[in-house]
C-alpha positions in Angstrom: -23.8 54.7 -60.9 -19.9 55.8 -60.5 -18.1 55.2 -63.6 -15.1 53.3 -62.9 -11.7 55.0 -64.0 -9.1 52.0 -65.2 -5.5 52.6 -65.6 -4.8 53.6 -69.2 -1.7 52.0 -71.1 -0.1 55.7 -71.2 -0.5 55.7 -67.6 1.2 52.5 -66.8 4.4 53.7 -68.6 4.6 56.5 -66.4 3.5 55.0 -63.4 6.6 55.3 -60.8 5.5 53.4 -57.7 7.9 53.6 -54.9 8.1 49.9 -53.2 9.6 51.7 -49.8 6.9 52.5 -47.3 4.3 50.1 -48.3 3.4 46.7 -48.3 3.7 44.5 -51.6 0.1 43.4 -51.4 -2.5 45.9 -53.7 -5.1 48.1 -51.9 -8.7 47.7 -53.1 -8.5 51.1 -55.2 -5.2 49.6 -57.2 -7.3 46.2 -57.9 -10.1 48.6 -59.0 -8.0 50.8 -61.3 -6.6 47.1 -63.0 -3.5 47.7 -61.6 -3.5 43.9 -61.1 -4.5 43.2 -64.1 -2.0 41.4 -67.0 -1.1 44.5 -69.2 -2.6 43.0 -72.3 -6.0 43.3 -70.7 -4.9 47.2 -70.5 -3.4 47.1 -73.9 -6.7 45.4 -75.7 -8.9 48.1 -73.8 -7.0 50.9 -75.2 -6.7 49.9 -78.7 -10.2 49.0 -78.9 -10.8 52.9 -77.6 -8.6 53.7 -80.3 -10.7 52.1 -82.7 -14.6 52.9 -81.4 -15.1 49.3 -80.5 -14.7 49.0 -76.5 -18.1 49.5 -75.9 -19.4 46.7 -77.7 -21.5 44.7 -76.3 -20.8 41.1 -75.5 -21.3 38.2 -73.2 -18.6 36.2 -71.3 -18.8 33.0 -69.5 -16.6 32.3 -66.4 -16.1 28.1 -66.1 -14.5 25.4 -63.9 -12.1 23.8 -64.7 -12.1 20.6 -62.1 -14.5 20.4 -59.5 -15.4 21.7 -56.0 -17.1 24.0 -54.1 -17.6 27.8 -55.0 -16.4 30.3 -53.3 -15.2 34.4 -54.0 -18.8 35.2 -55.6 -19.1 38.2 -53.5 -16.4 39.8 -54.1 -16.2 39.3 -57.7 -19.9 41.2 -57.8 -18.2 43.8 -55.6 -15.8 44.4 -57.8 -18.3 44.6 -61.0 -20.5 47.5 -58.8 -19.9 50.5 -60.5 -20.1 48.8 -64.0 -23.0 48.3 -65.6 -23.7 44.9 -66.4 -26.1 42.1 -66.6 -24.4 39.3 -64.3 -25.9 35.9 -63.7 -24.1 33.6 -61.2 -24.2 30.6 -58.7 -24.0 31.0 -55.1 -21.1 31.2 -52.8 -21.0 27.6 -51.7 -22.5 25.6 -54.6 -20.9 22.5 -55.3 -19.9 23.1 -59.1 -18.8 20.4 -61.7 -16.1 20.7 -64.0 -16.5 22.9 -66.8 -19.6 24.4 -65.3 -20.2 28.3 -65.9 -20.0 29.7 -62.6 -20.8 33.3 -63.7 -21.9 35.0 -66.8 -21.8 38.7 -67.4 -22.9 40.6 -70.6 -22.5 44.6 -71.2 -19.9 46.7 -73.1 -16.6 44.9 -73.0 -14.5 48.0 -72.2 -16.6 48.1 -68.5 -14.9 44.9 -67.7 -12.5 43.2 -69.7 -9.6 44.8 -67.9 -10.8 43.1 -64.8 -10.6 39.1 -66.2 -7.4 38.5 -64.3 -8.8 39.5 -61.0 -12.1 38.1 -61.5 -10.7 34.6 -62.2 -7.9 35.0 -59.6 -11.2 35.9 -56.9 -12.9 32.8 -57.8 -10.1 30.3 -58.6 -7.9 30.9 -54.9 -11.1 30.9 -53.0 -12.7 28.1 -54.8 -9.7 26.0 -54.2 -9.8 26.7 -50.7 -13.4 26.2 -50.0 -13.0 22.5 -51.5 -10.2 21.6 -49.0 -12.2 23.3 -46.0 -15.4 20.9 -47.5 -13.0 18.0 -47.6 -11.9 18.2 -43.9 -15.2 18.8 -43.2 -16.9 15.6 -44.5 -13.8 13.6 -43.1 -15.0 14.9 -39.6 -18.6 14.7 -40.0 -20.5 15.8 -37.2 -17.2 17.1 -35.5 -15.9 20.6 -35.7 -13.4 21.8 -38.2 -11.6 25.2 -37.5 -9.6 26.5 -39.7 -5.5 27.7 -38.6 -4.4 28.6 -41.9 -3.9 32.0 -42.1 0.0 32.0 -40.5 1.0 30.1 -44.1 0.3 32.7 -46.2 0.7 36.4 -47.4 -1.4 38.6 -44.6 -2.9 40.3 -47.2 -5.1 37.3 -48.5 -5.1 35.4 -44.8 -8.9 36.6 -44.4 -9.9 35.7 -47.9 -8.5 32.1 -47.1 -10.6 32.3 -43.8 -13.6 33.0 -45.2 -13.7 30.4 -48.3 -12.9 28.0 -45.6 -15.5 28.7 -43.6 -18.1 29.4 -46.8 -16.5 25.6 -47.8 -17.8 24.1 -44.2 -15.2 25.1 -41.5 -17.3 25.9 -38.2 -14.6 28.6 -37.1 -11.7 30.6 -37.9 -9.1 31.8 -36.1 -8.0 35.0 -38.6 -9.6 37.7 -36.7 -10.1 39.9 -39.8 -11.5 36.6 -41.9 -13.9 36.0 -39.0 -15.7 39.6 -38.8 -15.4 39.6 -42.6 -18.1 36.5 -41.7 -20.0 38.1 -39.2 -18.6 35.7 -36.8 -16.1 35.7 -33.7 -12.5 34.9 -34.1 -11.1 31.6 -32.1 -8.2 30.3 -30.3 -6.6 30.3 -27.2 -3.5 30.9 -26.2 -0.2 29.8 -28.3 2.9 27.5 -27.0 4.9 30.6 -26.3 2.9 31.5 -23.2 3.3 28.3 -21.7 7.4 29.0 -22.4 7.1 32.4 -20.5 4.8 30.7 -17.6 7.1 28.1 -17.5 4.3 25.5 -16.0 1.2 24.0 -18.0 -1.0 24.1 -15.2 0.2 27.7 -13.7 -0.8 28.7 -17.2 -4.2 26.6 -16.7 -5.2 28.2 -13.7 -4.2 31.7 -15.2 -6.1 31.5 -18.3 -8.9 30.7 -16.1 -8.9 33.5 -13.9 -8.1 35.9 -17.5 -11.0 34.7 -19.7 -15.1 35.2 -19.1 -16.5 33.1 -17.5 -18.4 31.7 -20.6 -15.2 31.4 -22.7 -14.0 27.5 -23.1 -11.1 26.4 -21.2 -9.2 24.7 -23.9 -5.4 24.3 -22.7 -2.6 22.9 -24.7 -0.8 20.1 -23.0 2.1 18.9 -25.5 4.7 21.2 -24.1 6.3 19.9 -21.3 5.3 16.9 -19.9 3.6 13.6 -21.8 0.6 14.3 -23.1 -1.5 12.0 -20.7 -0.1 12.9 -17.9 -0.4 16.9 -18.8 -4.2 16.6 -19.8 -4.6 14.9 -16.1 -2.8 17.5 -14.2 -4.8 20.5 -16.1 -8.2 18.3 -15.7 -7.5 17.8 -11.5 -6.6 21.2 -11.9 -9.5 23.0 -13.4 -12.3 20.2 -13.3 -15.7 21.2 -14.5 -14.4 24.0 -15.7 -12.1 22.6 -18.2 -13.7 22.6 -21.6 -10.8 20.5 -23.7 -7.3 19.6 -23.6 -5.6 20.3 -27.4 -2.7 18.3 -28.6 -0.3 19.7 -30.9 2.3 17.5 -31.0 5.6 18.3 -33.3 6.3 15.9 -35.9 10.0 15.7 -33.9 8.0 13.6 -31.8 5.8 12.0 -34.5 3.1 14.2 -34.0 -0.3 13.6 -33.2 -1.4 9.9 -33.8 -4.4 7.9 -33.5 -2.8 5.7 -30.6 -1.8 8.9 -28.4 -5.7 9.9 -29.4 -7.1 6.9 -27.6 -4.7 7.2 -24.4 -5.3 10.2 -23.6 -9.0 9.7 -24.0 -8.9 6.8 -21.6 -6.9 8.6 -19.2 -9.5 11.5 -18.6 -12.1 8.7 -18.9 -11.0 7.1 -16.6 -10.2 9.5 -14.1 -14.1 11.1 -14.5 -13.2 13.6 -16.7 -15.3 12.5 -19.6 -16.8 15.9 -20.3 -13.3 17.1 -21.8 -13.2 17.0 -25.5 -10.0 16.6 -27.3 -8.4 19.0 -30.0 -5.6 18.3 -32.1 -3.3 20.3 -35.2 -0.6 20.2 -36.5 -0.3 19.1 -40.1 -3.8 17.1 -40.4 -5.0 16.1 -43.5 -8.1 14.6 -44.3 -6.8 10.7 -43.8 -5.5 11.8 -40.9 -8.5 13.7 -39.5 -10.3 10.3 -40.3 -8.2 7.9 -38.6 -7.9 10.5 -35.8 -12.2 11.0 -35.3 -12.3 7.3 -35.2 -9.4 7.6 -31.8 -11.7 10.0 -30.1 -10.8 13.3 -31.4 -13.5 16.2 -31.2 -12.2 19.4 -32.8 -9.9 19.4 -35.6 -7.1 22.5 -36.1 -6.5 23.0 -39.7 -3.5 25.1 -41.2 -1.8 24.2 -44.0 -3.9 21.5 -45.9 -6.3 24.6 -46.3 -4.1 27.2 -47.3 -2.0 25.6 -49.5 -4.6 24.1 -51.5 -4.3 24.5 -54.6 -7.0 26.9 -56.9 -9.2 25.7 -59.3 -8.6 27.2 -62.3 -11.2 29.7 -63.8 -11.1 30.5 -67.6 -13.3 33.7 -68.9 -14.4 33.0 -72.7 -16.0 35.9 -74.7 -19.5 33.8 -76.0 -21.4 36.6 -78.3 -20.5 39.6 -80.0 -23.0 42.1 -80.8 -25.4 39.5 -79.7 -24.0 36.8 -82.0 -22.6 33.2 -80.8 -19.1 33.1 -81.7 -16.1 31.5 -79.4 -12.8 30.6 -79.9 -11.6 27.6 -81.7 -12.0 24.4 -80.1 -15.0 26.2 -77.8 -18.6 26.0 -78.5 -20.3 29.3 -80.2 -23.1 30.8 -77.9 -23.5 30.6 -73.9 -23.1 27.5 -72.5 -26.6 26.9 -71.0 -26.9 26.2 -66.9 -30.0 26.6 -65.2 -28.5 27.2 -62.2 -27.8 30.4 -62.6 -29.4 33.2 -61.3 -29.5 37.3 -62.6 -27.2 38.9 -59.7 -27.1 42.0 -61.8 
């Protein structure tokens, strides 16, 4: 096993890093060094060094502090590779309860102390989003959720987002990098802007069809010119069988997408024998909104921002034994917090 080389305190005083020419986000090997770590994380592992104690041994528990669904397991374990450690830990995707231990991990302190910011920064972000994916996806039961969320925040972390939503209960993504990350393939269609260019929603309509396989849905987007009934018609006469759905995206200029523009459209296309067209809608849905908008007729769900702006739940890492003896801090319990849930990762 590779040892892993951390950042020492020395080396962080000299450490001149240019911020032209890069991107602001850290690369994996800068995580893995501890560059991201708080420096008193690098300051405790160097004066224990200095003192023959950072290789005692000691166990730490990782807890909840609200709850939710689990999320960022893997790539906290990824992170811990080259250690060596005894880890126990729940699954990605276990419903957790507040102040559960969602991970233990035991070995010589100076292997991965340095590493308790990221570790609860992996595990709080993704947990957080994972629990709003779950959410949307319980307020649309049997409907599909897809998560839109990755144009809200930093590129770097976009496909982390994507894939605790989708570990939370999202069907799809539309991230490309978060998809493969799940083994899956990214989805969407095409965007506003190339309805602009085209200038027509159902020239557009009849050249997406000719672009795309032939298995690829025929979703169009019907909010940009014309009223949304009357656009979903003209694409439907236009494309027929062929037409897969019709998604509205309506700003909130125009008071968005409501239940009551839900059901007209529906009865429109049903109507007209179009009844095989399912509708999509975005734009700023919540879960009360994706529940009042299932019960107009709505079929696919877009979600951005109620995603990716949810907010973490908070991880705390507490040292539990020392040399094999319970101890904790003050107002904590001495000794692991017993969970049977757990299982040896590690």
């Amino acid at each position: 096993m590779k040892k892993q080389k951390f950042v020492t305190l020395k080396e962080v005083g000299e450490l001149n890093i240019n911020p032209e020419g890069r991107f602001f986000s850290a690369t994996g090997a800068e995580i893995e060094q501890g560059l991201t770590s708080d420096i008193y994380f690098v300051r405790t592992r160097d004066l224990l060094g200095s003192i023959q104690l950072a290789d005692t041994v000691v166990t730490a528990d990782i807890f909840s502090s609200g709850p939710g669904i689990l999320a960022g397991v893997d790539e906290t374990l990824y992170l811990l590779r080259n250690s060596d450690l005894e880890i126990w830990a729940l699954s990605e995707g276990d419903s957790i309860d507040s102040k559960e231990v969602v991970l233990r991990i035991k070995g010589r302190y100076g292997d991965f102390g340095i590493y308790e910011t990221a570790l609860l920064g992996i595990l709080s972000s993704s947990s957080g989003w994972a629990t709003a994916a779950r959410k949307c996806k319980e307020a649309a039961g049997n409907r599909k959720v897809i998560s839109y969320g990755a144009r809200h925040l930093h590129p770097a972390v976009a496909p982390v987002m994507e894939r605790a939503a989708v570990i939370g209960g999202a069907d799809d993504c539309s991230c490309i990098l978060g998809a493969l990350l799940m083994g899956r393939a990214p989805v969407g269609t095409v965007p506003h802007a190339a309805f602009l260019i085209v200038g027509d929603t159902v020239e557009l309509a009849r050249a997406y069809d000719e672009f795309v396989p032939q298995d690829a849905p025929r979703i169009i987007l019907v909010d940009t010119f014309k009223d949304e009934a009357e656009e979903a018609l003209r694409v439907a006469t236009a494309l027929g069988e062929k037409l897969s759905g019709i998604r509205l995206d309506t700003p909130g200029e125009r008071g968005g997408v409501t239940p009551g523009l839900v059901r007209e459209v529906r009865a429109r296309l049903d109507q007209a024998g179009f009844n095989h067209v399912q509708i999509i809608v975005s734009g700023g849905l919540d879960v009360e909104r994706i529940v009042l908008l299932a019960e107009a007729g709505a079929d696919i769900f877009g979600v951005g921002s109620y995603i990716s702006r949810a907010p973490a739940i908070d991880m705390t890492m507490d040292l539990k034994e020392v040399n094999g003896k319970a101890i904790a801090k003050r107002g904590r319990i001495p000794g692991i917090t017993k969970n049977e849930r757990l299982n040896k990762v590690n």
